[in-house]
C-alpha positions, 0 to 999 in steps of 0.5 A: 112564609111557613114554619118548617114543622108544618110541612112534609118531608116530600114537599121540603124535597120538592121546594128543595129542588125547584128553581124559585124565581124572584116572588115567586113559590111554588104552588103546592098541588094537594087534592086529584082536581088540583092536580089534574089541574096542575097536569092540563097546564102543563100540557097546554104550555106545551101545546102552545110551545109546539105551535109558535107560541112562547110563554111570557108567565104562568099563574100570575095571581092577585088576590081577585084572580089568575090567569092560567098562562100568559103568551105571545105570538105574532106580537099579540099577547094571549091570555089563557084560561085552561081547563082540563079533565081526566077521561078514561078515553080520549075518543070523547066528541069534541064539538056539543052532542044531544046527551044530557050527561055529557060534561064539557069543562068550557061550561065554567067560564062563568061570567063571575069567572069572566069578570075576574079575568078581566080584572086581572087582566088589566092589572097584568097589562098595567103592570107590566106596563104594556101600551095600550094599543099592544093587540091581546085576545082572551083563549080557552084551552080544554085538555082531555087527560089519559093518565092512565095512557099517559096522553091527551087531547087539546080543544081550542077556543078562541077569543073568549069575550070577556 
C-alpha cells in the first residue's frame, strides 16, 4: 500500500473512481510507452471480444512475468501477449518488407520473454486449477495506434511456440 502523500491529486481521483476487484490495484501508467501500452490492450480486448472471445483476466502478474490478457473461445484457453505501437499511419505493410528501418514490434518476443511466459503460464493454469488436458495456445497481438485519428489496426499471430 502507499501513503496518500506520495500520490497526485489525479491519480487519487482516478483509484477513486475505478471499480477494484479483490487483489487487485490498478496499474498506474506513467511514461508515453506505458501508455501507449495500456491503450493496444485495451484495444486488442476489444478485438477478441468482437470476435467470439470472452476475456477470463487481464495482466495477471507474479514477480517472474505477466500475461497481457487471458481468454477463452471454443473451449480453449488463449494466452495473449500484446504489443502495440504508435504510427502516424495505419497504411504500414503488415507482413516483412526489404527496408532495413522497418520496425516490427513482434521482434520483442525474446526467448527470455518466452521463458517467463511460460512460466507464467503454468503458474496461471496451476493456479486456477485447470486440468491438464484443457486445450490452450499461446498468441501475439500486434496493435498499430493512430492517436492522432483515434484508430487502429490489429495484426494476429497465432500459436507462438513457447
Amino acid at each position: 500500500m502507499f501513503h496518500v502523500k506520495h500520490v497526485s491529486h489525479e491519480t487519487l481521483l482516478e483509484l477513486r473512481n475505478y471499480n477494484l476487484k479483490p487483489n487487485y490495484m490498478p496499474k498506474i501508467f506513467t511514461s508515453k510507452t506505458q501508455k501507449t501500452g495500456e491503450t493496444g490492450e485495451g484495444v486488442a480486448s476489444r478485438f477478441l471480444v468482437k470476435h467470439g472471445f470472452s476475456i477470463l483476466d487481464r495482466n495477471y502478474t507474479k514477480k517472474w512475468g505477466e500475461i497481457d490478457i487471458i481468454a477463452e473461445k471454443a473451449n480453449k484457453i488463449y494466452f495473449v501477449e500484446v504489443k502495440s505501437i504508435s504510427t502516424p499511419s495505419l497504411i504500414l505493410p503488415l507482413s516483412r518488407g526489404s527496408g532495413l528501418d522497418e520496425y516490427h514490434p513482434e521482434d520483442n518476443m525474446h526467448p527470455w520473454k518466452l521463458k517467463r511466459l511460460s512460466r507464467t503460464i503454468q503458474t496461471y493454469l496451476l493456479s486456477k486449477k485447470i486440468p491438464e488436458e484443457k486445450e490452450w495456445q499461446v498468441d501475439l497481438l500486434v496493435v498499430f495506434l493512430d492517436l492522432k485519428n483515434k484508430k487502429a489496426r490489429v495484426k494476429v499471430v497465432k500459436d507462438i511456440i513457447l
